[in-house]
Structure formats: structure tokens, C-alpha cells
DRENDREN-774847 format. One line per 10 residues: their letters; for each residue z, x negated, y of N, C-alpha, C, CB. Coordinates in steps of 0.05 Angstrom, whole numbers. Atoms other than C-alpha are relative to their C-alpha. Glycine has a CB too. Example, Ala and Ser with C-alpha at 12.3 -4.5 7.8 and 13.67 -1.06 7.14 Angstrom:
% residues 2
AS) 0 -18 -24 156 -246 -90 0 -18 24 25 20 1; -1 16 -24 143 -273 -21 14 15 22 -29 -9 9
***
This chain:
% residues 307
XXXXXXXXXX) 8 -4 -29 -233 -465 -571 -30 3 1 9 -25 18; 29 -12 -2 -301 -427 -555 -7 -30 13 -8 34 21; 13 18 -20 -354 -473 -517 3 10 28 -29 -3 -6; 0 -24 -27 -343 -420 -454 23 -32 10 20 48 -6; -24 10 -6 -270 -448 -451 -3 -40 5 21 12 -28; -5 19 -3 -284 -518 -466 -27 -17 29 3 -8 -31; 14 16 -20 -341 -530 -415 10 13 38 -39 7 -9; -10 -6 -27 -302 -489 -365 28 -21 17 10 31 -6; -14 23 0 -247 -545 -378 -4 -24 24 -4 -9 -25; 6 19 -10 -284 -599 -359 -11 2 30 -14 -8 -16
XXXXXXXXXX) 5 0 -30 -314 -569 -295 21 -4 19 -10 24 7; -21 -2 -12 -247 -562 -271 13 -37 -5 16 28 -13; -7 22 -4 -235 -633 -288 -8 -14 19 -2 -10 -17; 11 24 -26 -286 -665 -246 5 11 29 -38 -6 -1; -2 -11 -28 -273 -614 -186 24 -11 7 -1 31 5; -28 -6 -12 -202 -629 -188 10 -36 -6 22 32 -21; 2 32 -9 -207 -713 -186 -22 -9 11 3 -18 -22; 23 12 -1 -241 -741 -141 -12 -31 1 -6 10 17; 10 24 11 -281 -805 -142 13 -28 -5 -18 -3 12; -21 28 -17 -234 -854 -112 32 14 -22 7 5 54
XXXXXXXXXX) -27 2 18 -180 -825 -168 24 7 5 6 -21 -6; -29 -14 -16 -131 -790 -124 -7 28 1 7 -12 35; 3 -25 1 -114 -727 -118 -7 3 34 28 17 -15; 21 -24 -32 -140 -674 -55 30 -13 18 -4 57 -3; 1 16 -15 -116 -712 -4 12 23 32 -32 -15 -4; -11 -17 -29 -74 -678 64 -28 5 20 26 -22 21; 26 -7 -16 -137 -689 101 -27 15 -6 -8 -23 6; 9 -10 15 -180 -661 57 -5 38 2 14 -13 -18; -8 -32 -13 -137 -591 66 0 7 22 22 9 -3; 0 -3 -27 -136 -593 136 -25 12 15 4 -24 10
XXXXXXXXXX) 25 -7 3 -200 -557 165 -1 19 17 -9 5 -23; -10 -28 -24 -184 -521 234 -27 22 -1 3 -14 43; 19 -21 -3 -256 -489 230 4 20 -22 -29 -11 1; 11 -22 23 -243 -450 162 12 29 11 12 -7 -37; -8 -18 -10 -201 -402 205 16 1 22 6 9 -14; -17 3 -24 -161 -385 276 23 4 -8 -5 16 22; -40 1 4 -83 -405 268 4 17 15 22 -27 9; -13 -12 -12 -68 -376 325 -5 32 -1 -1 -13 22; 5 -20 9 -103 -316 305 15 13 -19 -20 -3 -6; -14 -8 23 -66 -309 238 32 4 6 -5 -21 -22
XXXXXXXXXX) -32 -3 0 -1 -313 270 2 29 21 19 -34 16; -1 -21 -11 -16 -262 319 0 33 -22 -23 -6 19; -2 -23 16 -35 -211 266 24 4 -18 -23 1 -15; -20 -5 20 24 -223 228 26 10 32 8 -36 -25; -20 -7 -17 68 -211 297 -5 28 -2 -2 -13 29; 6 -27 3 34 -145 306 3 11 -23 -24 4 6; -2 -16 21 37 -120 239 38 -3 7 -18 -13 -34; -34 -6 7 121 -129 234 19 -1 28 13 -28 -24; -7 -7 -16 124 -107 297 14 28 -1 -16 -6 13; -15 -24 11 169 -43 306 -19 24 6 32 3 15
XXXXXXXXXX) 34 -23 -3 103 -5 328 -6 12 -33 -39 -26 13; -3 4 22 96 -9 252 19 17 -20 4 -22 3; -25 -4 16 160 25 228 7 -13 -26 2 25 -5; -9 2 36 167 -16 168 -26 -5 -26 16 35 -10; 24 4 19 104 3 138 4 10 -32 -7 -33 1; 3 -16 24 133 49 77 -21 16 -4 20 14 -2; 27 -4 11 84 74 34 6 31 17 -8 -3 -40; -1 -27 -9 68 152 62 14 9 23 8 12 -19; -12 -9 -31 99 143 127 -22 -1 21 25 -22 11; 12 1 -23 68 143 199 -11 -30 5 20 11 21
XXXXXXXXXX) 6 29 2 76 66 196 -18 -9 -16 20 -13 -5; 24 15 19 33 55 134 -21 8 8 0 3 -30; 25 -1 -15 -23 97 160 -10 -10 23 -5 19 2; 8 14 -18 -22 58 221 -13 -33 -7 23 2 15; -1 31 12 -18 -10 178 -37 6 -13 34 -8 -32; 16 -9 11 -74 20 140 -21 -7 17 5 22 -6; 21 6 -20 -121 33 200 -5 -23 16 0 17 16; 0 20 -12 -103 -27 230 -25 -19 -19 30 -10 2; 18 21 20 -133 -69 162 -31 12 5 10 3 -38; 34 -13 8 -201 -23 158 -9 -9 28 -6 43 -7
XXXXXXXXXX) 10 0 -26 -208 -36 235 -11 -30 5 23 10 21; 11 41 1 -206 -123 224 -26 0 -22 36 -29 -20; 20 5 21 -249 -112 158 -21 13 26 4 18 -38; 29 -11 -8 -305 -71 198 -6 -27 22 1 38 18; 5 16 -12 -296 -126 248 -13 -13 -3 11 -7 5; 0 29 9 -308 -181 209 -27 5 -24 36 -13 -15; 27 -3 27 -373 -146 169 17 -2 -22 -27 -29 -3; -13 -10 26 -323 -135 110 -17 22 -9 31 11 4; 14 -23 8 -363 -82 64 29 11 -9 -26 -4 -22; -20 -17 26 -326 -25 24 -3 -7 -14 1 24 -9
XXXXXXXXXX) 5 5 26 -315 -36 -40 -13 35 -13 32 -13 -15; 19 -32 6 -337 43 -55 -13 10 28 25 30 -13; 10 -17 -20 -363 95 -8 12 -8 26 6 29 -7; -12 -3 -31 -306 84 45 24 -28 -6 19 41 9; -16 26 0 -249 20 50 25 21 -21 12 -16 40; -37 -25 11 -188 80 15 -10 0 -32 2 50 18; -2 -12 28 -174 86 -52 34 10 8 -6 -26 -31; -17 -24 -2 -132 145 -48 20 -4 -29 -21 32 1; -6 -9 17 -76 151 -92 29 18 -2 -5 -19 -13; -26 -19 -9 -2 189 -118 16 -9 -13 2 30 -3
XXXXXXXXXX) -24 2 21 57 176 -149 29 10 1 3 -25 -4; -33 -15 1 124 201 -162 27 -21 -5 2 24 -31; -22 14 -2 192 167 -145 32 8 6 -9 -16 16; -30 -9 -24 263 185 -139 -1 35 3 -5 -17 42; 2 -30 5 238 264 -148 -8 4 27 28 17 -11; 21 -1 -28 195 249 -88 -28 -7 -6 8 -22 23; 26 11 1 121 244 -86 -14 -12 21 -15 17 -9; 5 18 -15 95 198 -52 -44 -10 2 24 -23 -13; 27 8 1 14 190 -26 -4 -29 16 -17 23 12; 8 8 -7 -15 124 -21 -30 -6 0 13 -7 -3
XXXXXXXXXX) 32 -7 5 -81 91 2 -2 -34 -7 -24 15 34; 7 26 3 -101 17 -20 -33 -1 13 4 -10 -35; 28 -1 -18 -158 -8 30 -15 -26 -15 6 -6 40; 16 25 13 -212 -53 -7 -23 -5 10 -6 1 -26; 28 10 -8 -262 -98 24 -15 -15 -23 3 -20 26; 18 18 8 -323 -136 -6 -21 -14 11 -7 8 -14; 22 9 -16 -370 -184 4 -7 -15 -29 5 -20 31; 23 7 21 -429 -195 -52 1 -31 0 -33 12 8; 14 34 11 -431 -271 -84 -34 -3 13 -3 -4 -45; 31 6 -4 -487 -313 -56 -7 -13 -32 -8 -26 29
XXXXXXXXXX) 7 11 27 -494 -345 -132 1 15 -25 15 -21 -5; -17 -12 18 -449 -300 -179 5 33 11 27 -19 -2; -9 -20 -17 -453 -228 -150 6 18 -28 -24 11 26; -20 -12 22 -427 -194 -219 23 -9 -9 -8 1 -20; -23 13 13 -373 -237 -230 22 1 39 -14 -42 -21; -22 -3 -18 -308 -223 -179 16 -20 5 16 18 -7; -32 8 -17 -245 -256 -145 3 16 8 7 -19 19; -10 -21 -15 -199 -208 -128 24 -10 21 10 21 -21; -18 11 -9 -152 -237 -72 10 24 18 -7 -27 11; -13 -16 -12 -101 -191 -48 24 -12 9 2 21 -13
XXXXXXXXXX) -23 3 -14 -32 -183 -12 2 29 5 1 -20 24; -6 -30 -17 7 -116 -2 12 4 26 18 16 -13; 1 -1 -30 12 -88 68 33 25 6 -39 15 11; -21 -12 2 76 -41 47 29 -12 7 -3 8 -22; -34 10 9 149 -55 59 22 25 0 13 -25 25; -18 -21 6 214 -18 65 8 22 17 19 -11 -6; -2 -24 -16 207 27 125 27 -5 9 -4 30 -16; -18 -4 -21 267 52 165 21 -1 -16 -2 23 16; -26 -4 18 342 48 135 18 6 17 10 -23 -18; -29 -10 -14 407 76 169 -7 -11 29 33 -15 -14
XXXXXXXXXX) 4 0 -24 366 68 228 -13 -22 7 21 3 12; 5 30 -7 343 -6 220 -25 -1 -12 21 -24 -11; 34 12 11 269 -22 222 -2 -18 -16 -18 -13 20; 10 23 10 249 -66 166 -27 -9 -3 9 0 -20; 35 11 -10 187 -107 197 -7 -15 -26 -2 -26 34; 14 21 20 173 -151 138 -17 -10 2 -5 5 -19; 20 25 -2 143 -208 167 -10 -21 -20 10 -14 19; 15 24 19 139 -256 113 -3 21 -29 26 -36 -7; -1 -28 22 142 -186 59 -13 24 19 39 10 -11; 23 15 12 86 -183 70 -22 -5 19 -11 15 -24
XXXXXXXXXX) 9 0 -20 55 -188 137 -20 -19 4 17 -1 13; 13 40 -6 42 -262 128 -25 11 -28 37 -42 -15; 11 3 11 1 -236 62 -31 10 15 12 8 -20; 17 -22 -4 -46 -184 93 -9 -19 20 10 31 6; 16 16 -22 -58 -234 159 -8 -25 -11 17 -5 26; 17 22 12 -87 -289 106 -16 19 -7 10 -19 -22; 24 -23 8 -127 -230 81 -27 -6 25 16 41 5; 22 -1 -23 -165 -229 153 -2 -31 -6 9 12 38; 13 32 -6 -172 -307 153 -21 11 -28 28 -39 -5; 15 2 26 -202 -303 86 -28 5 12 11 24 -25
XXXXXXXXXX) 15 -14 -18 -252 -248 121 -8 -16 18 13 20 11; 10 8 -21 -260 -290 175 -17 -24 -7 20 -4 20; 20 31 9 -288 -352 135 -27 12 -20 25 -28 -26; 19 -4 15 -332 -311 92 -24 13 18 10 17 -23; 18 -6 -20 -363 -283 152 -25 -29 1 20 6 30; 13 30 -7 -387 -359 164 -12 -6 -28 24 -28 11; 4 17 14 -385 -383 99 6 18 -29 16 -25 7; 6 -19 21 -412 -331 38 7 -16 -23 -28 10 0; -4 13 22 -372 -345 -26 -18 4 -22 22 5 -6; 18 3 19 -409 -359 -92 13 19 -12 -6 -25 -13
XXXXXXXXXX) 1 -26 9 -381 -301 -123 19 22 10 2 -3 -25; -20 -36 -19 -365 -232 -101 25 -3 -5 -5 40 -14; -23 -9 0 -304 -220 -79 18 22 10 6 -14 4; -13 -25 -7 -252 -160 -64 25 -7 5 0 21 -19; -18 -2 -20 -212 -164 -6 25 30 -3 -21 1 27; -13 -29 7 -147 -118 -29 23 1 9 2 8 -28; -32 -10 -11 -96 -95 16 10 24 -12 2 7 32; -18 -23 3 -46 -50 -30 27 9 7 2 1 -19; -18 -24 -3 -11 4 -27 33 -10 -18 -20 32 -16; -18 -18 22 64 24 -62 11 -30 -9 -20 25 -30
XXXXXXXXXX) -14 18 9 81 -51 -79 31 1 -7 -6 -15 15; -36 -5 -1 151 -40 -58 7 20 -23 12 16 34; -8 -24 22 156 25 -106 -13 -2 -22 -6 29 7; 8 15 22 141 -18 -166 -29 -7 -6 11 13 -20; 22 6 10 66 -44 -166 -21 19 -1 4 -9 -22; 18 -25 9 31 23 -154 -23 1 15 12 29 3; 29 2 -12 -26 7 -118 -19 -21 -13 3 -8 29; 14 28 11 -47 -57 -157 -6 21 -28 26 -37 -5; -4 -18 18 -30 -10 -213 -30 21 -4 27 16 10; 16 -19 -6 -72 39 -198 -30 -11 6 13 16 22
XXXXXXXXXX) 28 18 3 -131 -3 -179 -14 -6 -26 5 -27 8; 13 5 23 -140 -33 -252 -5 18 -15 11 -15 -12; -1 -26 19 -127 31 -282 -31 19 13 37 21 5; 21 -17 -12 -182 61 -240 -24 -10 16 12 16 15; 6 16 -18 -223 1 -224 -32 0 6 12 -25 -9; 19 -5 -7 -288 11 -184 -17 -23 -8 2 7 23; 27 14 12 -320 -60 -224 18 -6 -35 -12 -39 24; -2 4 28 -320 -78 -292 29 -18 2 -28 -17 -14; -32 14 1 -250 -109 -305 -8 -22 -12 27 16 -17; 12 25 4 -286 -163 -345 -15 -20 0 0 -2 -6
XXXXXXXXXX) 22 9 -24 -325 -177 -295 21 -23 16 -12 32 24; -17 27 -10 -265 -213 -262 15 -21 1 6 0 7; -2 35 4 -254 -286 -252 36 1 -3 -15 -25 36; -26 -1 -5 -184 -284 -226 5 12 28 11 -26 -4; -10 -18 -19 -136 -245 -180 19 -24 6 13 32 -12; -10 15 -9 -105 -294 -131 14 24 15 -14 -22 9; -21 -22 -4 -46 -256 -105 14 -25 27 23 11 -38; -5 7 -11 -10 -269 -43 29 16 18 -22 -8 5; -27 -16 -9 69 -248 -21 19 -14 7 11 16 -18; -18 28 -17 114 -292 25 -9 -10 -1 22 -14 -2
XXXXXXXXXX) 17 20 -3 74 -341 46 8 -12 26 -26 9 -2; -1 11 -30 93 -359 119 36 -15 9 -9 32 23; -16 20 -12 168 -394 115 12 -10 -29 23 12 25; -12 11 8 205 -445 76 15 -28 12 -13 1 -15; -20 24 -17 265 -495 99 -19 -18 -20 44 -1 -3; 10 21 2 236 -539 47 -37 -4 -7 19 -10 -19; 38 11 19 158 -540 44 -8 13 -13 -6 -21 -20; 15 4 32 145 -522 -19 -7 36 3 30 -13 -38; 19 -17 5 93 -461 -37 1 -5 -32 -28 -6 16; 4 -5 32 101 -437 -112 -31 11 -3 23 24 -13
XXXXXXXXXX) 31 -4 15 35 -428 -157 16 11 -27 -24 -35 -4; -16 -4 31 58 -383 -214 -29 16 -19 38 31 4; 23 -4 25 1 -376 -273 -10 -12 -8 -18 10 0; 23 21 13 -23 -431 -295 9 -7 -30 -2 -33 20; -4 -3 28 28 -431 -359 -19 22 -17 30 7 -2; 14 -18 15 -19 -365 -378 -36 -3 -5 7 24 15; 29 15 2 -87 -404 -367 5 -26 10 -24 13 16; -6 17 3 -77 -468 -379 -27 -18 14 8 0 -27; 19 3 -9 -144 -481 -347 -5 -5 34 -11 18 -11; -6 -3 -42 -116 -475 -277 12 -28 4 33 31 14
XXXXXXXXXX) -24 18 -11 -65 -531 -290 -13 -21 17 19 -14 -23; 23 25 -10 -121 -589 -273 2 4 21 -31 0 -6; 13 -6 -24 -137 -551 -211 24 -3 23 -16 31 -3; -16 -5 -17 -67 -541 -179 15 -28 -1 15 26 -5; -16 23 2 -39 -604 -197 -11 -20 17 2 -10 -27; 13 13 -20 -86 -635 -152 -2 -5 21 -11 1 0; -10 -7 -21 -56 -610 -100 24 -14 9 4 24 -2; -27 2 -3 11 -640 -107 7 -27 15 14 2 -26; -13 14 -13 19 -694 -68 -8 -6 37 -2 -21 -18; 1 3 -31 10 -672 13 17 -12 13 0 21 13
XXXXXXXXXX) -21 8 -21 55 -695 59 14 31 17 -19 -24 26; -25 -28 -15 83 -628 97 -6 20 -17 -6 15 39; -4 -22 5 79 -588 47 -16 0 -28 -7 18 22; 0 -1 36 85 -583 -37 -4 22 -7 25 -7 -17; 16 -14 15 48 -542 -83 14 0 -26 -26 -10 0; -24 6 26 101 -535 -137 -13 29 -30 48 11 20; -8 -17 22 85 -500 -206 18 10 -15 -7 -5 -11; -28 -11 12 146 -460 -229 13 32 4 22 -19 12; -4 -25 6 174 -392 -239 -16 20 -12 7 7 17; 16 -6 28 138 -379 -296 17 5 -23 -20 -23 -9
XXXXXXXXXX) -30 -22 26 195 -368 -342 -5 -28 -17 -13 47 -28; -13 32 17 191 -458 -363 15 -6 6 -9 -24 -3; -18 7 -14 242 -469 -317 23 17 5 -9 -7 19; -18 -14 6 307 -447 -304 8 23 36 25 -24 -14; 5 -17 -27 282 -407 -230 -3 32 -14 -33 -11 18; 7 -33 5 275 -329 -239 -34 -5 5 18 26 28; 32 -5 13 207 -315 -272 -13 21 21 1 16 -36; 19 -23 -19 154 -278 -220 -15 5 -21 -19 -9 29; 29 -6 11 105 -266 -275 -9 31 6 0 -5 -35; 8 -32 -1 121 -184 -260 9 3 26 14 22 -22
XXXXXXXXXX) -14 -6 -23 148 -193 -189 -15 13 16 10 -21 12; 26 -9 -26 85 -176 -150 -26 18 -11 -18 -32 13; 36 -3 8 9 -152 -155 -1 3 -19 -20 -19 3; 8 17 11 -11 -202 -193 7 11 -29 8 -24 10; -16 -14 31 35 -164 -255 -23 17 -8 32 23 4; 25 -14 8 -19 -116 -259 -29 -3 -16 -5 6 18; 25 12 11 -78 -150 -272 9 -26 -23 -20 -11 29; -8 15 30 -36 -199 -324 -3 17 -19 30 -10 -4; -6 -23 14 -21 -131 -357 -25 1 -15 7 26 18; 36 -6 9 -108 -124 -364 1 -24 -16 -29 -1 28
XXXXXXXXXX) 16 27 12 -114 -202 -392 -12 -12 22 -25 7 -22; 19 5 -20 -138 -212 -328 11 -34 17 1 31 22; -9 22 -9 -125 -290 -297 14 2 24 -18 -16 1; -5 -1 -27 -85 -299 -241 16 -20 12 12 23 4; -13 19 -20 -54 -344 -187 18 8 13 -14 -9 16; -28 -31 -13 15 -309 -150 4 -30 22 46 18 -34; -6 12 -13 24 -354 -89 26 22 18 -25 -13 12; -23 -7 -18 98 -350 -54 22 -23 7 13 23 -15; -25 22 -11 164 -387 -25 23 21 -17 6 -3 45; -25 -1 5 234 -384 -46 12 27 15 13 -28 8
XXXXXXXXXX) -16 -24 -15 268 -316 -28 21 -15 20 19 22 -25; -8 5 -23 302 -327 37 27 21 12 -27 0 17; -26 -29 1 370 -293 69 -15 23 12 33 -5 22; 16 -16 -21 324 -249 111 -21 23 -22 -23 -26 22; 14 -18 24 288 -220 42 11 35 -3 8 -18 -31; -3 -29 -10 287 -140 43 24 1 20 6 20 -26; -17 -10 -17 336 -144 104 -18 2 25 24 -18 2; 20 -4 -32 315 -118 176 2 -24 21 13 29 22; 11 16 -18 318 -185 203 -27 -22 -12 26 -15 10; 27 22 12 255 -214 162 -20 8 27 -19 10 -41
XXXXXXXXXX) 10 -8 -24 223 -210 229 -21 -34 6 31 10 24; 13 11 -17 164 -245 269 10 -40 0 7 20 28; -14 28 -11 207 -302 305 20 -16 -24 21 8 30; -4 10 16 233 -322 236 -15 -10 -29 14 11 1; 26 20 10 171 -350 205 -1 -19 3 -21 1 7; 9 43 -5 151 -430 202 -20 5 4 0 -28 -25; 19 -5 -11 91 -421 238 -25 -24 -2 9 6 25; 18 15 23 60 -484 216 -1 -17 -26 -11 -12 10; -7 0 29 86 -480 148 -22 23 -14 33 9 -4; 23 -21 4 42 -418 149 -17 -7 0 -5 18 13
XXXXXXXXXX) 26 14 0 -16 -444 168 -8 -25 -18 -4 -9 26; 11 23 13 -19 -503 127 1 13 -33 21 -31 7; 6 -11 38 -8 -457 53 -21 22 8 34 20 -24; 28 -16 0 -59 -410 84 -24 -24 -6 -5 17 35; 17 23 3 -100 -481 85 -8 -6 -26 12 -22 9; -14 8 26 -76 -494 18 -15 21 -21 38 4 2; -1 -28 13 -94 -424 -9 -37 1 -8 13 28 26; 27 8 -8 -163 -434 17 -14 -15 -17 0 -13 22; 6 17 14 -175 -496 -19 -6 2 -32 15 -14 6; 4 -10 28 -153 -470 -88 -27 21 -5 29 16 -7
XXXXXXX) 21 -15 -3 -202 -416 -63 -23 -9 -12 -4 5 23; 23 20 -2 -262 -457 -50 1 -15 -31 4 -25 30; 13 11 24 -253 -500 -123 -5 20 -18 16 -19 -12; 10 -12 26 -252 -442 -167 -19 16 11 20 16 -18; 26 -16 -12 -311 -409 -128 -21 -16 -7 -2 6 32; 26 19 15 -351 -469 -153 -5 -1 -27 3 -27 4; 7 0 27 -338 -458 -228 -15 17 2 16 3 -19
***
């Protein structure tokens, strides 16, 4: 083990116990100023609303979903990550071609401005079917409206190192916007820290918020385990392929930038009956189940922004 690795260890030890010997503490996560709830739930109504169609990649609906995101980033002083918020791209599916755009914000580290976090969520779902809008409120609605909180706390509160705000494209049509990012990526690829990834996030009957990566950097485990004992709401490590759950390691994003070597964090819930069907809708969200792993999300945020 380099010295990199082993003093990066220990930082993560002392961040992730604190003095009094307990872990991070419900109150701790709680922190109405880091962003507006009622805000975050609104943007997730509007997005998987039927205004929306669905939000397939290269439809009417995604360029609406699209302009919608570039319109909160300009809001919220979000920079581009290049010239303009679009990375343009194409791909072929089904003997269809298909154009998407992945919209990327930034905002320069006040400590660390070469070194990245990339925290995304895709803004795609399954569009129209035999007539039936599929809104995909918690796929992925709920990801893209933690996106704006994120935005909305860095406005206030400038993280220690740059980060890139990335709403993609093409998820649904296997990973082609995350894809396409690393393959064509506007910063040094080993330049970045880790890609915190974010897909279902806003319901579960029981609580619990999976954390899947920490079997691939073992360096995380300190940090998330510190989490685990809230009261409304568990921080469970699993579906990583140690347990006998179906493995996400390639379900999302987050597959992409594993693919590079690249670290990553995949926050999600338990597939639900409502998963690619047209009733994953709005009024079938846990509304402050949401809010409290957006809380949650945050937190993990905030410690590894201090290594």
C-alpha cells in the first residue's frame, strides 16, 4: 500500500468517528438550510409530469427536460462545463439512430480546483408506449431534482473541490451518455476523485437507501458505515455482487466511470412494482423519505470534499 492510499485511509478514519465515539448521528444529517424540500419535490412533480412525455432520449420530451435543467443551472450560477451546458452526442439502437445531449454544470473548488467530483443522475426515461406516458418519477426525476439541491447549496456554500454537475443523456438505451462522457471527457479523467451517481432515490416501504462501491474502494467503507445507524432511514451497503441481491455494479451511470478505474458511489432503493411501468408517477413517491437520502447524500458529499 502506497503512502497516497494509506494517509488517505486514515483521513477518512477521523472524519468518519467522531469524538464522543458514535457514529453521524440523525441530527447531525438533518440541516433544513443545506437545501428547499419543498423545492425538490416540486421539481421532481414537474419533471414526470405528462408535459414531459416520458423524457425518451431524442424526443420532444427530452429536449424539453433538457432546457428545463440548463434553465435551473443558469439560475443557480451553475457554470458550463465547456463553451455551452450540451455535450452533443449519437448513437445507434434497434436500426434507429438516436441524438442525444448530456447537460453539464460546474463550479471551480475553493481548495482543490484540478481535482473533480462528478455527481450525476440521468434525466431520460421510457417515453410513450401503446399510448401510456411513462413519467418516471423516482427513474429518475427524483435524481436530476437532487442535482438542483446540490446547485442550490453550492451557490451558498463553494465546495473544496471542483465539481461537475451531470445530467445524462441515453441512460435508458444502455449507459450512452455517461458513456460517452468518459470516452470524450472535457477534464483529465485522473483528475477525478469520485463519481457519486444517483437513480431512484425518492421511495422505499422500508427506509433503506443502498450505497453500492465501497467493495471496489475499500476506502469508502469507513465513511458509509458511519452512517448506519439513523432512525428513519438506513444506509445499507449491498448489491455489490457479496450478497445474494442482484449486483448494480453495471446497472446505472456509475458503470461507466468503473469501466475508467474511476471511484464511485451508486446511491438507490429497492426496485418497486411501479419500476419502468407508467404508473411510477409523482403521487407515488415518500416525500420525506426523499428528503431525508437527499440529506444523507449530502453528507457523504460534504466528508469526501474534505479529503
Amino acid at each position: 500500500m502506497n503512502n497516497k492510499i494509506i494517509i488517505l485511509n486514515i483521513l477518512i478514519f477521523f472524519l468518519c468517528v467522531p469524538c464522543n465515539g458514535q457514529t453521524t448521528s440523525e441530527k447531525e444529517i438533518k440541516n433544513p438550510t443545506l437545501f428547499d424540500g419543498e423545492l425538490l419535490l416540486q421539481h421532481v412533480k414537474i419533471l414526470s409530469s405528462d408535459e414531459f412525455e416520458g423524457r425518451q432520449t431524442g424526443t420532444q420530451g427530452a429536449t424539453k427536460t433538457k432546457q428545463y435543467i440548463i434553465n435551473e443551472f443558469s439560475k443557480l450560477d451553475i457554470l458550463p462545463l465547456g463553451e455551452t451546458y450540451e455535450q452533443a452526442f449519437s448513437f445507434s439502437s434497434r436500426n434507429k439512430t438516436y441524438n442525444g445531449v448530456n447537460v453539464l454544470g460546474f463550479i471551480k473548488g475553493s481548495a482543490f480546483p484540478d481535482k473533480y467530483i462528478v455527481i450525476s443522475a440521468h434525466y431520460d426515461h421510457e417515453g410513450i408506449k401503446n399510448g401510456k406516458i411513462y413519467n418516471g418519477a423516482d427513474d429518475n426525476a427524483s435524481g436530476i431534482s437532487a442535482l438542483f439541491s446540490f446547485a442550490e447549496y453550492f451557490k451558498k456554500y463553494p465546495p473544496k473541490h471542483s465539481v461537475v454537475l451531470a445530467a445524462f443523456d441515453g441512460e435508458e438505451f444502455g449507459l450512452k451518455g455517461s458513456k460517452y462522457f468518459v470516452d470524450n471527457s472535457i477534464i483529465p479523467l485522473n483528475n477525478i476523485v469520485v463519481n457519486i451517481n444517483m437513480d431512484m432515490i425518492s421511495r422505499s416501504d422500508k427506509n433503506e437507501l443502498f450505497v453500492i462501491g465501497t467493495r471496489y474502494n475499500p476506502s469508502f467503507k469507513e465513511l458509509i458505515t458511519s452512517f448506519n445507524q439513523l432512525e428513519n432511514i438506513k444506509l445499507l451497503i449491498g448489491h455489490d455482487g457479496t450478497d445474494k441481491k442482484h449486483d448494480w455494479t453495471y446497472s446505472s451511470d456509475h458503470a461507466s466511470f468503473y469501466r475508467k478505474e474511476i471511484p464511485f458511489l451508486f446511491f438507490s432503493v429497492e426496485d418497486h412494482k411501479d419500476y419502468h411501468k407508467p404508473t411510477d408517477d409523482y403521487e407515488n413517491i415518500h416525500p420525506e423519505f426523499y428528503k431525508e437520502a437527499v440529506n444523507l447524500i449530502f453528507s457523504v458529499f460534504k466528508k469526501i470534499d474534505l479529503l
